[in-house]
N, C-alpha and C positions, 0 to 999 in steps of 0.2 A: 357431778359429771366431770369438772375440772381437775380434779382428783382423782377420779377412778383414770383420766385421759395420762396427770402427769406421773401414774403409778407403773400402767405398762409403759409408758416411754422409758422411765426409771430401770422396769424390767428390762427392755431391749437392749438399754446400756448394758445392762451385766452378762446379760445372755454370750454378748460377744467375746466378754473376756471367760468364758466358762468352755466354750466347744460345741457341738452339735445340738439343736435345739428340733422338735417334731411336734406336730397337733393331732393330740385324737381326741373326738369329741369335746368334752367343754376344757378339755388341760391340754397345757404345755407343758413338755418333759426336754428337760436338758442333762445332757449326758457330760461326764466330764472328762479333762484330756489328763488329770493325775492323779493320782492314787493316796489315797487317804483310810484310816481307823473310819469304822461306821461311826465314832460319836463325833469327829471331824467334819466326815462326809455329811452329816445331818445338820451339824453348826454351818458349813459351809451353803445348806438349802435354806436353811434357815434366814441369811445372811441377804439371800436372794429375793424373799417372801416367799419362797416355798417349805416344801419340806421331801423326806425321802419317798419316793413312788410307795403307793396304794397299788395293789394289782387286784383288779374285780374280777375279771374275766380272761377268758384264752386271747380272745384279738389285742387285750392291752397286753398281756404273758408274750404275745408274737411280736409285739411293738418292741418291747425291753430287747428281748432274742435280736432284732435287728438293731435296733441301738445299740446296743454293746458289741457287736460284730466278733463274736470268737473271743469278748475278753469277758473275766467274773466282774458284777457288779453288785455291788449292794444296792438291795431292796427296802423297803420301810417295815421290816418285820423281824421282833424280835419276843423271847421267853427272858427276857431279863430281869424285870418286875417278881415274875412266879415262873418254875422250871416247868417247862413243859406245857405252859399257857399260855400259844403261841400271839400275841396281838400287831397288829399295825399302829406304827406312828399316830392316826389319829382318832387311839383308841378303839378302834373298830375290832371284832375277834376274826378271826381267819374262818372266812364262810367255802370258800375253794384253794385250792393248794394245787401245788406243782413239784412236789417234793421229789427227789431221784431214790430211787426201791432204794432203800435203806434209810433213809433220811428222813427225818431229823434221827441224830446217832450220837450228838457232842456233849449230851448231858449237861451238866454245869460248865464246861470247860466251851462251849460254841454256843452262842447266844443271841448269835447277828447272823444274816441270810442275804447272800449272794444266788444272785441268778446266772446261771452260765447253761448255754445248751439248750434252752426250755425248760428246764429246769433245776429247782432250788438243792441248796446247798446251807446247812448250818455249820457256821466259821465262828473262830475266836474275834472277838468283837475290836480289838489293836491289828489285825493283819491289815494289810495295804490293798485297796483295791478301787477299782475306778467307783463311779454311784451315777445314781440316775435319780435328778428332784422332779418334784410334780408340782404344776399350782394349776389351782382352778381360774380359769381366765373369766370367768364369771362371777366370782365369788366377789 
């Protein structure tokens, strides 16, 4: 229990120096105030004890849409492993999607997924973009 207490204290600290932080259901998602490559932006979740947002559903798809407020973010989902076999960070295969008509379109060359607008976008995985991490506050 001493541990699990002085892990999110540990948490809070970082939250501060990251930018906007929000709770749905059992996770906390922090949004960030700079712009980074998705394999940065993933070190950098990482760094926090989390990792890049899992999207399940529309209301967490609505959560990201307002977190990001008008800017592209990376998502935790990429075909970079196998082309066109799209998965999430933690392993998970993509069961619903949010893809904008047309997309995914970047073949080998876009391999990381920015959310902008509701939705997704596949981008060149070095482009600069804000991110959004997830941790389970339960876990």
């Amino acid at each position: 229990m001493k541990q699990r207490e002085q892990e999110n204290n540990d948490l809070w600290k970082n939250l501060h120096e990251v930018g906007g932080c929000f709770y749905y259901q059992s996770s906390l998602y922090i949004i960030s105030l700079e712009k980074k490559s998705w394999a940065e932006s993933r070190q950098d979740c990482k760094a926090r004890g989390a990792d890049l947002i899992t999207i399940n559903n529309s209301e967490e798809q609505g959560l990201v849409t307002k977190m990001s407020d008008g800017s592209f973010a990376w998502i935790g989902l990429t075909d970079s492993d196998l082309e066109g076999r799209w998965k999430w960070v933690d392993g998970s295969r993509l069961e619903s999607d949010f893809w904008r008509s047309g997309e995914p379109n970047g073949h080998k060359g876009e391999n990381c997924v920015v959310s902008y607008a509701s939705q997704w976008y596949d981008y060149p995985c070095n482009n600069a973009f804000k991110w959004i991490c997830e941790k389970n506050i339960f876990k």
